[in-house]
C-alpha positions in Angstrom: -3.4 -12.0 -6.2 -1.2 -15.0 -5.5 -0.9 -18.4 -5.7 1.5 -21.0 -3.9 2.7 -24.0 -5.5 3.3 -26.7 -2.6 5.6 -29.2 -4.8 7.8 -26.1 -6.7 7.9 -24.5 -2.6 7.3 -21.0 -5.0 4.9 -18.3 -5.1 3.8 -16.5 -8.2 2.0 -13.0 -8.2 0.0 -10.6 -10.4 0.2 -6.9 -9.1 0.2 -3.5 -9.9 3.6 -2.8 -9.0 5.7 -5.0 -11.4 9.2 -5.4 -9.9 8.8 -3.1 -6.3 10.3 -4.1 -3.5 7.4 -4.0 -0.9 7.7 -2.2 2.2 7.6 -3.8 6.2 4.6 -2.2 8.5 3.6 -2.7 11.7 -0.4 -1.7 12.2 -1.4 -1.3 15.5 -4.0 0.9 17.6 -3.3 3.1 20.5 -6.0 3.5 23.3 -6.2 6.2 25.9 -8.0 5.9 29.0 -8.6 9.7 31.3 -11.3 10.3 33.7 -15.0 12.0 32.7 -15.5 15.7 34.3 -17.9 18.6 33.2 -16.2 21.2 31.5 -18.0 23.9 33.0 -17.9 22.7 36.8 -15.4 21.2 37.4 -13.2 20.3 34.4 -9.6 20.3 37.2 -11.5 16.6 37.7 -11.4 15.3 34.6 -8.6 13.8 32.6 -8.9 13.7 28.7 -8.2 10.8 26.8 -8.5 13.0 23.6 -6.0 15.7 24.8 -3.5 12.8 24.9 -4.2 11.8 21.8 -4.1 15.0 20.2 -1.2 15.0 21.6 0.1 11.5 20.1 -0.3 13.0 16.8 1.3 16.1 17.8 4.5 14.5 18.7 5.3 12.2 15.7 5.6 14.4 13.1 7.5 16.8 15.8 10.0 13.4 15.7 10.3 13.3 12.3 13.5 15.1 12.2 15.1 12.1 14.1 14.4 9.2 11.5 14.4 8.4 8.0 13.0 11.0 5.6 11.5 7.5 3.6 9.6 6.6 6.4 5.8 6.9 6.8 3.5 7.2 9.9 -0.4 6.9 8.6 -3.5 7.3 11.1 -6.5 7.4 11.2 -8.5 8.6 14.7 -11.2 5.6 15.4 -13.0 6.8 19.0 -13.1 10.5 20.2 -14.2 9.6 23.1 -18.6 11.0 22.1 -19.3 13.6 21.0 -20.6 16.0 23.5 -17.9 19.2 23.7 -18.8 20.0 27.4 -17.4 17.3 28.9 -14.1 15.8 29.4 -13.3 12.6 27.2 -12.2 9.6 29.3 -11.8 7.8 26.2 -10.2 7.7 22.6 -8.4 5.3 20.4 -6.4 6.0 16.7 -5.2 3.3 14.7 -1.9 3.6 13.2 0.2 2.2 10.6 3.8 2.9 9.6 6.6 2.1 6.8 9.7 2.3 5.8 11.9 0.6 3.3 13.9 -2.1 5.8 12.0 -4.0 8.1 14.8 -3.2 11.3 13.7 0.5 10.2 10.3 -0.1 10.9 10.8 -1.7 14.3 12.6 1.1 15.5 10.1 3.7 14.0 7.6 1.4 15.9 9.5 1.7 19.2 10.0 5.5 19.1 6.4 5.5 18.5 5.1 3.6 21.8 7.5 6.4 23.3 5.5 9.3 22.1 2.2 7.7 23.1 3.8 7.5 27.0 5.1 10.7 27.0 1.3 12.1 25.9 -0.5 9.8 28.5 2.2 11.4 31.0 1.3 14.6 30.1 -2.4 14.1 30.2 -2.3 12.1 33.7 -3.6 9.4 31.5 -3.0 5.8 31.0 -2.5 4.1 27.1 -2.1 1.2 25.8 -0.7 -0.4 22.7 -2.6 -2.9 20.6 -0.5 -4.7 18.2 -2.5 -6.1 15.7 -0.4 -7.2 12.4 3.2 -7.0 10.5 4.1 -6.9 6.8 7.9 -8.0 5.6 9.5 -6.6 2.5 10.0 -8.6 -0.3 12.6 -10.4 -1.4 12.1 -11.3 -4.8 13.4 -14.1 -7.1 15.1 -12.2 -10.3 15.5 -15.9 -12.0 12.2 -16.5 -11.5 11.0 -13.2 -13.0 13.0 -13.8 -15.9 11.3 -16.6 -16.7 8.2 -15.3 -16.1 8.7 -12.1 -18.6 9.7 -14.9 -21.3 6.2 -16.4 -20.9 4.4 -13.3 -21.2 6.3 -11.9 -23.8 5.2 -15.7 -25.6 1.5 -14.1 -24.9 -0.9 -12.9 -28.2 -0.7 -9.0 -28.8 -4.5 -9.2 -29.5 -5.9 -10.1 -25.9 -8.3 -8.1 -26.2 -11.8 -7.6 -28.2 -13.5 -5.1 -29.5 -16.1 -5.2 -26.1 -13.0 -4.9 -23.8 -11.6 -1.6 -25.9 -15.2 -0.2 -26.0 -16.2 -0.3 -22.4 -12.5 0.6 -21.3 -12.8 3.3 -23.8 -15.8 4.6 -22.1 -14.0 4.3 -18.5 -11.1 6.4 -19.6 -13.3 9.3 -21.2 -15.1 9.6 -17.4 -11.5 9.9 -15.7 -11.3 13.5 -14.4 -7.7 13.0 -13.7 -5.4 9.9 -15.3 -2.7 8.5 -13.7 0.7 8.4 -16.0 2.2 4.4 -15.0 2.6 3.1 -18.0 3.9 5.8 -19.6 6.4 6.5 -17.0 7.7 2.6 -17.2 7.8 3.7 -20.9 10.1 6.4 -20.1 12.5 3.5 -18.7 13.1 1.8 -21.8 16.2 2.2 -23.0 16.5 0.5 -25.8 14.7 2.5 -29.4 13.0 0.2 -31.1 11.0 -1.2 -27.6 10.5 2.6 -26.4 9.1 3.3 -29.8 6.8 0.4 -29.9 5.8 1.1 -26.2 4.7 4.3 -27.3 2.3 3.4 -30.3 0.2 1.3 -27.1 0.5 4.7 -25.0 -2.8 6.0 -26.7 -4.7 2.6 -26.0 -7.6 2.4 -23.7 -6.1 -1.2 -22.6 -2.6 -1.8 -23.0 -1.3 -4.9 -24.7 2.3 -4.4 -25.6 4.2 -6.3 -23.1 7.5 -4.4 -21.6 11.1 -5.1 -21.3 11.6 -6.1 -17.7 11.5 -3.4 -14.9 14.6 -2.3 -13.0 13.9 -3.1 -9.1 12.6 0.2 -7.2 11.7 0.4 -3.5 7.7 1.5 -3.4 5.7 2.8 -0.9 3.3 -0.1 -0.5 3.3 -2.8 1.6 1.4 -6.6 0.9 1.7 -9.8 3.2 3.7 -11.5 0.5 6.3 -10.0 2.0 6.4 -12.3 4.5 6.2 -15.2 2.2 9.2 -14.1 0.3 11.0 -14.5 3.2 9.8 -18.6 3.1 9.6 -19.5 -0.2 11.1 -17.5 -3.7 8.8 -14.6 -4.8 8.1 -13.3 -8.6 5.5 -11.2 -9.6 4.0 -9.7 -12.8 2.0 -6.8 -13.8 -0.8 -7.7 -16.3 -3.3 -4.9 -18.0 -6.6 -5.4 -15.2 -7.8 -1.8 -15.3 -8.2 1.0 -17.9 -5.3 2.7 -19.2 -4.7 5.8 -16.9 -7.2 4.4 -13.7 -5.9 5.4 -10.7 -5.8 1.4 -9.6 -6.3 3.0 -5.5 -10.2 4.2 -6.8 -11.2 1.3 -10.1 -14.1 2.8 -11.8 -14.3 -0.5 -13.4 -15.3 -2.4 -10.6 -12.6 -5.1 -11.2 -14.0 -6.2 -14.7 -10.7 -6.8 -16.5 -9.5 -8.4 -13.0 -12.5 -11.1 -13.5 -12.9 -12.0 -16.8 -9.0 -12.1 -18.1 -6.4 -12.0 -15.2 -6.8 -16.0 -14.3 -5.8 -16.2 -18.3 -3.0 -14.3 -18.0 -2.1 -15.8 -15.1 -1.8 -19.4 -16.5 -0.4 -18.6 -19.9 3.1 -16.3 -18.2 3.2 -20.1 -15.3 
C-alpha cells in the first residue's frame, strides 16, 4: 500500500519487506500456433503447438548456465491446446515472468528468452509469438526519507494493540501448521544488546509491537510497481505489524484483518 503526495513530489509505503530493494520483471505470454492432425492417421500432418512449448520450457532452464545464478524465470502453462490426447495440438500459450536484481539484467534475460521460444517454434515447424504485457523497475529508495520515517514510528505507543487483537491473533497463530521466522531473523540483525534483548522479549507475541532499529538494505526476490515510481519521485517504505506473528504473509489466514482496522493508523502517525 502506497500513497503519493503531489505537493512533497514523494511517495510513502507500508510493506512486508521493510528496506528491500525490489526487483525489475518483465511479464509477458508466449503463443504457439502448429497445425491440427490425428494421431493415429496421419499425425506426419500435424504440427504441435504443445511440443513447442514443451519445448520452451525445456530450453530455459537448459540456458541457465549462461546467466546470472540470482535470476528467476517463473511460468505458468495457460492453454494446452484441449484436451483430447489423440490429436495434434495446433495451439498452446504459457505466460511467463522473470527477475533478476538489475533492471539491464532482466532485459537481457528477456531477450535470450524470445530466442528459446524461436528456436522451439523452429523445431516444431511452428510459428510463436510474444505478447508483452507489463514491466516492474527496481527500487531506488530514499535512505533520508526512511530515517525520518523510523523516527516517527519509533514516537508510536508500545500498546497498539488490545486485548481482542492479541486474542484473535492468538488463535491464528495456534492453527499455523508451519510459521514463518521474519521477525525473528530481522532480530538476529541487531547488533546492538540492549535492542536485540528487547526485540526478543516481543519474539513470543502473537502481534509484534516493539518497533526495530532500522534494516540494513538487502536485494529481495519480489518485485512491486513502485519500482517504477522510485525512479520519478523519492521512495521510503515501512514495515508495520498487519498479520499474525509467524503468518506466512503469501497465504494470510487472517483475511487482512490487522491490514483494515489498524494499518491506515499506522500509516498517518510514522507521515
Amino acid at each position: 500500500m502506497g500513497w503519493t503526495l503531489p505537493s512533497a513530489g514523494i511517495q510513502m509505503r507500508r510493506t512486508v519487506c521493510p528496506q528491500r530493494v525490489l526487483w525489475p520483471t518483465i511479464r509477458y505470454a508466449i503463443t504457439f500456433g502448429g497445425r491440427f492432425g490425428p494421431r493415429r492417421h496421419v499425425p506426419e500432418l500435424g504440427r504441435s503447438a504443445l511440443d513447442a512449448l514443451e519445448l520452451m520450457n525445456v530450453g530455459d532452464p537448459v540456458s541457465e548456465g549462461a546467466r546470472s545464478p540470482e535470476t528467476r524465470i517463473h511460468y505458468a502453462i495457460t492453454d494446452t491446446g484441449g484436451k483430447a490426447p489423440g490429436v495434434v495440438q495446433p495451439y498452446a500459450e504459457g505466460l511467463y515472468l522473470m527477475r533478476a536484481p538489475k533492471l539491464y539484467q532482466v532485459k537481457e534475460l528477456y531477450e535470450r528468452v524470445n530466442k528459446v521460444a524461436q528456436g522451439a517454434a523452429m523445431m516444431t515447424e511452428t510459428t510463436v509469438e510474444i505478447e508483452f504485457i507489463k514491466a516492474c523497475s527496481n527500487t531506488v529508495l530514499n535512505t533520508t526519507l526512511l530515517k525520518v520515517m523510523q523516527k516517527n514510528l519509533e514516537e508510536i505507543p508500545s500498546d497498539f494493540f488490545d486485548q481482542q487483537d492479541m486474542d484473535l491473533a492468538a488463535r491464528i497463530v495456534d492453527s499455523l501448521e508451519e510459521r514463518g521466522r521474519y521477525f525473528e531473523d530481522l532480530v538476529e540483525e541487531i547488533q546492538d544488546p540492549e535492542q536485540r534483548r528487547t526485540a526478543l522479549t516481543d519474539c513470543a507475541n502473537p502481534l509484534h509491537s516493539v518497533v526495530l532499529p532500522m534494516a540494513r538494505e538487502r536485494q529481495g526476490f519480489v518485485s512491486s510497481d513502485v519500482g517504477n515510481v522510485s525512479w520519478n519521485c523519492p521512495v521510503a517504505q515501512i514495515s508495520t505489524t498487519t498479520m499474525p506473528a509467524g503468518d506466512p504473509y503469501a497465504l494470510l489466514a487472517d483475511g487482512g484483518r490487522g491490514e483494515e482496522r489498524h494499518g491506515p493508523q499506522r500509516d498517518a502517525l510514522c507521515s
